[in-house]
C-alpha positions as CSV (number, residue, x, y, z in Angstrom):
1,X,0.0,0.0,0.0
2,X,1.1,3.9,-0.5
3,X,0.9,6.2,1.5
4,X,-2.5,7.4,3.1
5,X,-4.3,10.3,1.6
6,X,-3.8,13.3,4.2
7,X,-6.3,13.6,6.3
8,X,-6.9,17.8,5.3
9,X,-6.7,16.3,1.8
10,X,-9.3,13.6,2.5
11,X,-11.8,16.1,3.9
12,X,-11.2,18.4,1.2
13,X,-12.3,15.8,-1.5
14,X,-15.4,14.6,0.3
15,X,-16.4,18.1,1.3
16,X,-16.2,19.2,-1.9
17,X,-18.1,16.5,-3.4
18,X,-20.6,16.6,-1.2
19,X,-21.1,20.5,-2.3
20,X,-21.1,20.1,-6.2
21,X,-23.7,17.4,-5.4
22,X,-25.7,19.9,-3.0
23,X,-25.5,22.9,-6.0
24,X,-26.5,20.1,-8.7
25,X,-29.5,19.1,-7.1
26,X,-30.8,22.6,-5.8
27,X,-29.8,24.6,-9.1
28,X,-33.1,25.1,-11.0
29,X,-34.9,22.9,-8.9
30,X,-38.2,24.3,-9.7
31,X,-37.7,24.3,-13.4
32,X,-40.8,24.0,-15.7
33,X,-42.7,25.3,-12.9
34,X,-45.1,21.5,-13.0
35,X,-45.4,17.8,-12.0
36,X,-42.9,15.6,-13.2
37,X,-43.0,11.5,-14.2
38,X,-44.6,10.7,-10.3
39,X,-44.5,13.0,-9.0
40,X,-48.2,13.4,-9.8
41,X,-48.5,10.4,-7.1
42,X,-46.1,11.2,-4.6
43,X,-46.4,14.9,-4.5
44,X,-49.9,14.1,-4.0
45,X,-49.9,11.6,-1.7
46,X,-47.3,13.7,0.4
47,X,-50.0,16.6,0.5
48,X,-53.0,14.3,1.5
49,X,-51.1,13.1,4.3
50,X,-50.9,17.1,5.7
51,X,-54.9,17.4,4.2
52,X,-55.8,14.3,6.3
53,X,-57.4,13.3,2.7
54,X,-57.7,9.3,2.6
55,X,-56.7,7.3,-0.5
56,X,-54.5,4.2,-2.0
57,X,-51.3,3.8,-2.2
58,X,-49.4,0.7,-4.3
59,X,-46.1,1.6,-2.0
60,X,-45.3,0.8,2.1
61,X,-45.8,5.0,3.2
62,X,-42.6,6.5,4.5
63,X,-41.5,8.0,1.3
64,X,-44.6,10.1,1.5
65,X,-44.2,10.8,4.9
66,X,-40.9,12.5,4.4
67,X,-41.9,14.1,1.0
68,X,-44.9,15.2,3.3
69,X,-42.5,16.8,5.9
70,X,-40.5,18.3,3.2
71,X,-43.8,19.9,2.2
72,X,-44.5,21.3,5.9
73,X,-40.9,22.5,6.6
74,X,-40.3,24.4,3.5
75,X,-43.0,27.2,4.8
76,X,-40.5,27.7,7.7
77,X,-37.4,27.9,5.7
78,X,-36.0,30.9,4.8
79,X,-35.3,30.1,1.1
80,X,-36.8,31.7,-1.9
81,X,-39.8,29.8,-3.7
82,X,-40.1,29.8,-7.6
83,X,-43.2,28.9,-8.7
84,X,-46.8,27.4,-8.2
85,X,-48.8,24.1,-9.1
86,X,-51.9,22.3,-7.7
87,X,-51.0,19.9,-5.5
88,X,-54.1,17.7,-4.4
89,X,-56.1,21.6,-4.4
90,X,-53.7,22.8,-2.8
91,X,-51.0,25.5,-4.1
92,X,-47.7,24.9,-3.5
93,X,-44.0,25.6,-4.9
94,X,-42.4,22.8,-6.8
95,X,-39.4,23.7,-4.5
96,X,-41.3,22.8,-1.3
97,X,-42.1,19.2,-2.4
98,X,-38.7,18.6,-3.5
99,X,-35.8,20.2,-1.6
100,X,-35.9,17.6,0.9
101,X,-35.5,15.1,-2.0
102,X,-32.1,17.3,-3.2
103,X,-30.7,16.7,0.3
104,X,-31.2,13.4,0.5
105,X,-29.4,13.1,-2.7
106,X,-26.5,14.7,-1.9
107,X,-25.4,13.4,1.2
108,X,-25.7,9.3,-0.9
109,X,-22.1,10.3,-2.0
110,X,-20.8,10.3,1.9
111,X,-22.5,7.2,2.4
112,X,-21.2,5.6,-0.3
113,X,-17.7,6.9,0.8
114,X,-18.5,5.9,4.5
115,X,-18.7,2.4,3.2
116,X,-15.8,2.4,0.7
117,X,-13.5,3.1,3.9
118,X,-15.5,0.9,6.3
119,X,-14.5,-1.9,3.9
120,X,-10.9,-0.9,3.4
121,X,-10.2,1.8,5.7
122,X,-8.2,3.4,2.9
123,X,-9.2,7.2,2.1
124,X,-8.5,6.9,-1.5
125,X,-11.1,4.2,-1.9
126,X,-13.4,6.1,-0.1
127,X,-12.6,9.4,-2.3
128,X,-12.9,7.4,-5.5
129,X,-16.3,6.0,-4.4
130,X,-18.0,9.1,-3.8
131,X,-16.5,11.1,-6.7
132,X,-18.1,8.2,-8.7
133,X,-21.5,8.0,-6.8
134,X,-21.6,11.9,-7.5
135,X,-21.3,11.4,-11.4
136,X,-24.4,9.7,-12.1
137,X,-27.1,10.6,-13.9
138,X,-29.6,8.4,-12.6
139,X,-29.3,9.5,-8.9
140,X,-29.0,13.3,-10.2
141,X,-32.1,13.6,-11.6
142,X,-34.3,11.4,-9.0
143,X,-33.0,13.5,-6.9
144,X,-34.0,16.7,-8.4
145,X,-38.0,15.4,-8.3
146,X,-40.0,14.3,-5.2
147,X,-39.9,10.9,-6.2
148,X,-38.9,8.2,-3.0
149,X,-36.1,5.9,-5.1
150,X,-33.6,8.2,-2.9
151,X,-34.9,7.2,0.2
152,X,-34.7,3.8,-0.4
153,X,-31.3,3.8,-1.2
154,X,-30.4,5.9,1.7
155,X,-31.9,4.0,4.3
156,X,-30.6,0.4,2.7
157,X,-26.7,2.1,2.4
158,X,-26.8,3.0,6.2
159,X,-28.3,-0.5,6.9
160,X,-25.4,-1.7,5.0
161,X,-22.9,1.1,6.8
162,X,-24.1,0.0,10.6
163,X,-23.7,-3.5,9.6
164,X,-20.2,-3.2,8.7
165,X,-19.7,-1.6,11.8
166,X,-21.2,-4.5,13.4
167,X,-19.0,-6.6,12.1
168,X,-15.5,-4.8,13.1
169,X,-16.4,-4.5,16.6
170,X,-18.3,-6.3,19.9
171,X,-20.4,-6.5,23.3
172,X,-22.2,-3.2,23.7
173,X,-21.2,-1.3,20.6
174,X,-21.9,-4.2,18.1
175,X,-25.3,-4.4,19.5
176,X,-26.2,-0.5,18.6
177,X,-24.5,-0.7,15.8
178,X,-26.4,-3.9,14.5
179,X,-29.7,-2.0,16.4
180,X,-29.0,1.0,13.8
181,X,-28.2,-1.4,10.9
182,X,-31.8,-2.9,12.0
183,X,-33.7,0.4,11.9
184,X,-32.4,1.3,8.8
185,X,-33.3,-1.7,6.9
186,X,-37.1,-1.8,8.3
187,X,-36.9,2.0,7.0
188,X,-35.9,0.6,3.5
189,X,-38.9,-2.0,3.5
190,X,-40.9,1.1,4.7
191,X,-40.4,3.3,1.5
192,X,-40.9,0.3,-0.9
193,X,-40.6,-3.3,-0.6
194,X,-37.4,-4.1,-2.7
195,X,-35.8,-2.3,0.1
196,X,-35.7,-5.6,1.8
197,X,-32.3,-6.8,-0.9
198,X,-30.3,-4.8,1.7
199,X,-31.1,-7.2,4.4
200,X,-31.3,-9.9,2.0
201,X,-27.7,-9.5,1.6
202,X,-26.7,-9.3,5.4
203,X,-28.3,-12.3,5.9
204,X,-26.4,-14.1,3.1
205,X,-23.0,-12.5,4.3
206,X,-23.5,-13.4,7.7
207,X,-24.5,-17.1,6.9
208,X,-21.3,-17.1,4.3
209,X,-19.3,-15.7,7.7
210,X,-20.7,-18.7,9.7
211,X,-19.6,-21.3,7.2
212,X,-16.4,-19.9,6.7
213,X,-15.9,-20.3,10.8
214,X,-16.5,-23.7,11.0
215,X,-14.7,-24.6,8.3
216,X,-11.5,-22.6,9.2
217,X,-11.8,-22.2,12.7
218,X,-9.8,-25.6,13.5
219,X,-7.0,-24.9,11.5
220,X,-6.3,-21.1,11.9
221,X,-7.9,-18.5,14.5
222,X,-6.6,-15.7,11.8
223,X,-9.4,-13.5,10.3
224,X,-8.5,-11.8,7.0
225,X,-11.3,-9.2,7.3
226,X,-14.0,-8.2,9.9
227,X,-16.6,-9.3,7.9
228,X,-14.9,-12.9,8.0
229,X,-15.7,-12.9,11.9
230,X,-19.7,-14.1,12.4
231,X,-22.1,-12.4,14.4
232,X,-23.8,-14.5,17.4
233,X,-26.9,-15.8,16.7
234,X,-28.7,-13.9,19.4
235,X,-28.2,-10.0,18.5
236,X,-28.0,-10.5,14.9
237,X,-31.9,-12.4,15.0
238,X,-32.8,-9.9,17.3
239,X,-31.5,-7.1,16.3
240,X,-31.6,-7.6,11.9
241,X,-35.0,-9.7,12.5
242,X,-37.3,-8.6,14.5
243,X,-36.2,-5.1,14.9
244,X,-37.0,-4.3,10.9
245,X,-40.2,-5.7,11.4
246,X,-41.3,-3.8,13.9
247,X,-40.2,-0.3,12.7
248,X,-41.7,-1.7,9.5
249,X,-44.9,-2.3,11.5
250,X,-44.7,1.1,13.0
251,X,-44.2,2.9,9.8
252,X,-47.6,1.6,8.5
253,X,-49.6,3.3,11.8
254,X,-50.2,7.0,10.4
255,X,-51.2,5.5,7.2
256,X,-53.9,3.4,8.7
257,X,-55.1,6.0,11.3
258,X,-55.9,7.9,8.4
259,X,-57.5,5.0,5.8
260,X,-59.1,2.8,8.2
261,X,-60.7,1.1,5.5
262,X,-58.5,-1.7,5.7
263,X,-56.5,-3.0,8.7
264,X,-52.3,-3.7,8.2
265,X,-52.8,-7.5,6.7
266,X,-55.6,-6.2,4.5
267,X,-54.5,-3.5,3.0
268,X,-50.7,-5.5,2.1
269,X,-53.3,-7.6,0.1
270,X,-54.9,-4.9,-1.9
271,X,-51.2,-3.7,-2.3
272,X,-49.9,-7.3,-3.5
273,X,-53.2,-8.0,-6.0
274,X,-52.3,-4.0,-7.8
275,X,-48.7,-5.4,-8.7
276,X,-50.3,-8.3,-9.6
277,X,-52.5,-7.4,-12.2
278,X,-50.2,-4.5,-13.5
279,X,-48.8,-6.7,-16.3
280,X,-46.2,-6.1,-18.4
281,X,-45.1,-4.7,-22.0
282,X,-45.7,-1.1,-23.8
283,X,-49.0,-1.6,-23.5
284,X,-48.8,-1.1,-19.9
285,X,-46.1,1.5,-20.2
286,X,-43.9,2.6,-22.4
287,X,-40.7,2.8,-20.5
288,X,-41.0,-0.8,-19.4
289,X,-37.9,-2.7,-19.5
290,X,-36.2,-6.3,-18.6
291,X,-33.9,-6.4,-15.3
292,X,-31.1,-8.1,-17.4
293,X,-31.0,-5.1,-19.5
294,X,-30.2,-2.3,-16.7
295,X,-26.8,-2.8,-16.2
296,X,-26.8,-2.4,-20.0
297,X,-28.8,1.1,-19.8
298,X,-30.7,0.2,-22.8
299,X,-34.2,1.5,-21.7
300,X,-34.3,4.9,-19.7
301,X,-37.5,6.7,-18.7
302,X,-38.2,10.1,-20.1
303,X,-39.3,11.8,-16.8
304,X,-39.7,15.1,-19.1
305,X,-39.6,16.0,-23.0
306,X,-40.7,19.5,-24.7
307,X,-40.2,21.3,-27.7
308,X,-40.2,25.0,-28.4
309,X,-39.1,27.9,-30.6
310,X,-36.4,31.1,-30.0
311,X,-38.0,34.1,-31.3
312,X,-35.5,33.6,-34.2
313,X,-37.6,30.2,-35.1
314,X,-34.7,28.0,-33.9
315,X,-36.5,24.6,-32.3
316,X,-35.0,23.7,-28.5
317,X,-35.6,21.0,-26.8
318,X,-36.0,20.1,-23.0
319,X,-35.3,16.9,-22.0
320,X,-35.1,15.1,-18.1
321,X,-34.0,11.8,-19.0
322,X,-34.0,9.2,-16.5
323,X,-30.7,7.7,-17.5
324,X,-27.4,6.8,-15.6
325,X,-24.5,8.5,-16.6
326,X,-23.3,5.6,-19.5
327,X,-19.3,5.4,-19.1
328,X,-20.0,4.3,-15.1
329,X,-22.9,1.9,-15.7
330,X,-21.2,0.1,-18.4
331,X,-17.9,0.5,-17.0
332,X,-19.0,-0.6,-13.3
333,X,-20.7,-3.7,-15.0
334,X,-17.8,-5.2,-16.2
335,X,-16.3,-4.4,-12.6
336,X,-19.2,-6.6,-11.0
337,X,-17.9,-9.5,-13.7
338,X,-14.1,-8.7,-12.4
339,X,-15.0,-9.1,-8.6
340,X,-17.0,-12.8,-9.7
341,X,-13.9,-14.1,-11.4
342,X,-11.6,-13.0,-8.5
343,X,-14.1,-14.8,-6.0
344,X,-14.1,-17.7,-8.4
345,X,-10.6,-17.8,-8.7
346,X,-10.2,-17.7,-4.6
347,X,-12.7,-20.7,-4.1
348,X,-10.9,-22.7,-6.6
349,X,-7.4,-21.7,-4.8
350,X,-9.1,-22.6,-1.4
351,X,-10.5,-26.2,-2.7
352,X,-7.1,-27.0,-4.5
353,X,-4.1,-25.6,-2.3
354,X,-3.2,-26.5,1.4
355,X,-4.9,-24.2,3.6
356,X,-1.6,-23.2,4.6
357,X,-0.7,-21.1,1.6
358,X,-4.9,-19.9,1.1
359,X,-4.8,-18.2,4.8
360,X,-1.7,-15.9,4.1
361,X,-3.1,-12.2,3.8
362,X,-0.7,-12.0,0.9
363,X,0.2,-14.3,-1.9
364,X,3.7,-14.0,-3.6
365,X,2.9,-12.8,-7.6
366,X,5.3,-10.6,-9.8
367,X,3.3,-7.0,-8.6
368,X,3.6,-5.7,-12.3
369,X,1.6,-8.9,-13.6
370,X,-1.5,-8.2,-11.0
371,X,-3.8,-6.7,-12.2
372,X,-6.5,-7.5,-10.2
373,X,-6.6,-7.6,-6.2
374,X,-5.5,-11.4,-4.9
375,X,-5.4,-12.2,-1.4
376,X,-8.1,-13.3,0.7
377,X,-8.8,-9.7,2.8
378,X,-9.5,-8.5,-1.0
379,X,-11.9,-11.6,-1.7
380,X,-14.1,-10.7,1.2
381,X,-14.0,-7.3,-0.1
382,X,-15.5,-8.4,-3.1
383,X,-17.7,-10.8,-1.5
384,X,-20.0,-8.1,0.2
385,X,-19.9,-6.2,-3.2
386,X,-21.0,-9.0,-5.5
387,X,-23.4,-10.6,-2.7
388,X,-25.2,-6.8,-2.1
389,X,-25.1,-6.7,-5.7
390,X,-26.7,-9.8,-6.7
391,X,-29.3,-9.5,-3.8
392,X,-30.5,-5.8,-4.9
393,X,-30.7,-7.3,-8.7
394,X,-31.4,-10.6,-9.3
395,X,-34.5,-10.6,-7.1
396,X,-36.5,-8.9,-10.2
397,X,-35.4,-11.8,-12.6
398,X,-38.5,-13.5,-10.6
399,X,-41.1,-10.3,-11.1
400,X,-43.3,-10.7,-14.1
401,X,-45.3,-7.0,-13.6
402,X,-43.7,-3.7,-16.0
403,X,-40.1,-3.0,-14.5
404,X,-38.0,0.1,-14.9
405,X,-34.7,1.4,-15.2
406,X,-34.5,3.0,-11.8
407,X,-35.1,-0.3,-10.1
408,X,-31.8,-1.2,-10.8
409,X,-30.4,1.9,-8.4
410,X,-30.0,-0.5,-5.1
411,X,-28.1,-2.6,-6.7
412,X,-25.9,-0.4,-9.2
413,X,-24.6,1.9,-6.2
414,X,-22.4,-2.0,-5.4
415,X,-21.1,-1.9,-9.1
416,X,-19.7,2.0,-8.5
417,X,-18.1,0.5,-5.6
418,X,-16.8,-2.3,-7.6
419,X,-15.1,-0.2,-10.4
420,X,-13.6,2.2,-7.5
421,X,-12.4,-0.8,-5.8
422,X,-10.7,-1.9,-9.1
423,X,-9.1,1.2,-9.8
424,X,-8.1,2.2,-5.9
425,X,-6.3,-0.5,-6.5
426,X,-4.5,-0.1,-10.2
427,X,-3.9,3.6,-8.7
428,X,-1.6,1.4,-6.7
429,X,0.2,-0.6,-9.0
430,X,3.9,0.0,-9.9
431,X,3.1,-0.7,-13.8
432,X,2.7,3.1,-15.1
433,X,0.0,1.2,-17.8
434,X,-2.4,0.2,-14.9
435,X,-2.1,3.9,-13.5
436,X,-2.6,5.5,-16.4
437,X,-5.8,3.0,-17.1
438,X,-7.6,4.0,-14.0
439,X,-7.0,7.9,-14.2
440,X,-8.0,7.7,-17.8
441,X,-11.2,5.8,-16.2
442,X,-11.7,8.1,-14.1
443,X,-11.8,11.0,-16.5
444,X,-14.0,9.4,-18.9
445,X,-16.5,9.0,-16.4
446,X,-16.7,12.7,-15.3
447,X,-16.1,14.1,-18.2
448,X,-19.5,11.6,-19.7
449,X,-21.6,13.0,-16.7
450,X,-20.8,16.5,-18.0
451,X,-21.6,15.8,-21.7
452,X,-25.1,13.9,-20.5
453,X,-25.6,16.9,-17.7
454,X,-28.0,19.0,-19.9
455,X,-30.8,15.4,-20.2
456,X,-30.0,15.4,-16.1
457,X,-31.0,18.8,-15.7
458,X,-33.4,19.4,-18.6
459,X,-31.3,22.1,-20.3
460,X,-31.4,23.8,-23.2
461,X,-30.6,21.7,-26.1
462,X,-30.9,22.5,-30.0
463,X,-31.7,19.2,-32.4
464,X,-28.4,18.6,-33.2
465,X,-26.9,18.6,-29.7
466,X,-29.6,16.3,-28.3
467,X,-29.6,14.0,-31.1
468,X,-25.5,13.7,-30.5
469,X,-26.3,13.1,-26.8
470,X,-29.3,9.6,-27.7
471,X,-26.9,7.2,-28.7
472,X,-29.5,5.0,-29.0
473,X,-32.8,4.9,-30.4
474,X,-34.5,3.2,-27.1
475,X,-33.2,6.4,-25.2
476,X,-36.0,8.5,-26.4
């Protein structure tokens, strides 16, 4: 390893990433001045909560709840509003209904870096992960409407962040950090049920952490990485069990209170039978898509699209894309590939080697001929990034109603942190090649989100600039 990042230097690069995320989110938030893509539901829904007005919703509540609270603190803040639509018969600013969403948004970058050293504890891992998590497009522009995919993703990454703690330490502290990890997950369930892939993968990491005990445990006490050492039974079933299901429970309580037409078993039936007779295809909706196509980004949702003239006659086009920033989605794919065949290549190491050579932290290789990370603190590394992957996307493989793009966002947020894993660690390498490789990376990611910024932010854009911006036809 080099040298750590500074710690002024550190702060300086996660400070400032956290404000070019805050200013891209707020900037023009009210823009068009009307409801966007869902915002015609959750805007709504958000109000009706403050209106005590009854209705249905397809979605567990708490992404309404804090939409709603965004709506009630925004009369008390002492910001500027732009701007008026019906909400529900009720007039409000777009900005009130969304700045909380903008927040939210822009602190996902920390989180993601929070984890990124958690995992490692190496700053320039955690740098790399944010700056990455701040370049897409995706996140950007869910962020900029009061939509509740943010809040999922929020919730389930400090899950996943208290959990790591968890793991790293014992007694008293494990049990508030797994208590955290707990309340966090049942808040991920509570904003939409896919939340639950977050928990889905601690279970599956601490079973893996189990196994990996009793196979090892009588031939080496040695743990290569905190997430190696298993939780007891008692505070992880307690505490990652039943503790989501009660806050998940609790969640539902305003909600019912105020449609008392069905009770809490009832109305999850009248929410299972709507996603049950959705269906699936164009006829449905448009913007459908397959799950094995997101990592591929080949079917965004067009959240906004207008056309108008200059008084010199000149068309323009505005278009809010819900698309992820294509260099890091494609890019972070064939990261998620790289961390299989390095946990491939461990198990068959493991299986074919004496255990002797298999438990060393590090094996003996010519550096400049690695180009991927090899010893087995690395392999658990990638073991929670595949497994949180996998758990956040396969699940959908198994849903048969209309799918889209942006339920792919749990899982994609483990493939940036994949790709900044791979290239922390060719930043590292003595080959100049492997350097030069991840900087250019890195450059070709940023400087994609700023060619794609205008379809984040619904800019300005003549014919010719936005047609050079859809590379492909299913982008419109």
């Amino acid at each position: 390893m080099s040298k750590l990042i500074p710690i002024t230097s550190f702060r300086f690069g996660i400070i400032t990433t956290f404000i070019l995320s805050l200013t891209l989110r707020f900037w023009g938030i009210s823009r068009f001045n009307s409801i966007v893509f869902d915002e015609i539901y959750f805007a709504k829904f958000g109000q009706n909560y403050l209106s005590r007005i009854p209705f249905f919703d397809s979605q567990p509540p708490l992404g309404k709840y804090l939409i709603a609270l965004g709506i009630w603190l925004a009369q008390y803040l002492p910001f500027p509003h732009h701007g008026a639509v019906t909400v529900a018969d009720v007039t409000l600013s777009p900005w009130s209904f969304r700045w909380l969403n903008a927040f939210t948004g822009a602190c996902i970058p920390l989180i993601v870096a929070a984890i990124a050293y958690q995992l490692s504890h190496r700053r320039s891992y955690a740098i790399i992960a944010s700056l990455l998590a701040a370049a897409d497009g995706l996140f950007l522009v869910e962020s900029r409407f009061a939509l509740i995919n943010i809040y999922l993703v929020i919730f389930g990454l400090l899950g996943q962040w208290f959990f790591l703690q968890a793991t790293a330490t014992s007694g008293q502290r494990q049990w508030l950090c797994l208590a955290a990890a707990g309340v966090n997950f049942g808040a991920a369930a509570s904003v939409k049920w896919n939340g639950l892939g977050y928990l889905l993968a601690a279970y599956i990491l601490w079973g893996v952490a189990w196994l990996h005990n009793i196979a090892t445990k009588p031939k080496n006490q040695w743990v290569a990485h905190p997430l190696a050492q298993p939780i007891p039974v008692i505070p992880f079933i307690l505490n990652l069990g039943l503790l989501p299901a009660a806050i998940y429970s609790l969640y539902w309580l305003p909600h019912l209170l105020l449609n008392p037409e069905y009770n809490f078993w009832e109305v999850h039936g009248q929410i299972l039978g709507y996603h049950q007779r959705l269906g699936n295809g164009t006829d449905v909706h448009p913007y459908c898509s397959s799950w094995w196509s997101w990592p591929l980004m080949l079917r965004p949702v067009a959240y906004f699209y207008s056309k108008t003239k200059t008084p010199q006659n000149q068309e323009i086009i505005f278009h809010v894309n819900g698309m992820g920033n294509p260099i890091l989605w494609w890019l972070s794919a064939a990261a998620i590939l790289a961390l299989i065949w390095i946990l491939s290549r461990q198990l068959f190491w493991q299986y074919n080697r004496p255990y002797a050579e298999t438990s060393s932290a590090i094996v003996t290789y010519k550096p400049s001929l690695i180009i991927l990370p090899h010893s087995e603190y690395h392999w658990w590394i990638a073991l929670y990034l595949v497994v949180n992957y996998l758990a956040n996307w396969l699940p959908w493989a198994g849903v048969s109603r209309c799918q889209f793009i942006y339920l792919y966002m749990e899982a994609v947020v483990f493939a940036w942190l994949a790709l900044a894993f791979l290239l922390d660690w060719w930043l590292e390498s003595p080959s100049l090649l492997w350097r030069g490789i991840a900087v250019t990376i890195t450059l070709a990611v940023m400087l994609a989100f700023s060619f794609w910024l205008p379809l984040y932010l619904g800019l300005p854009l003549t014919p010719f600039a936005w047609k050079l911006r859809i590379w492909l036809s299913s982008w419109i």
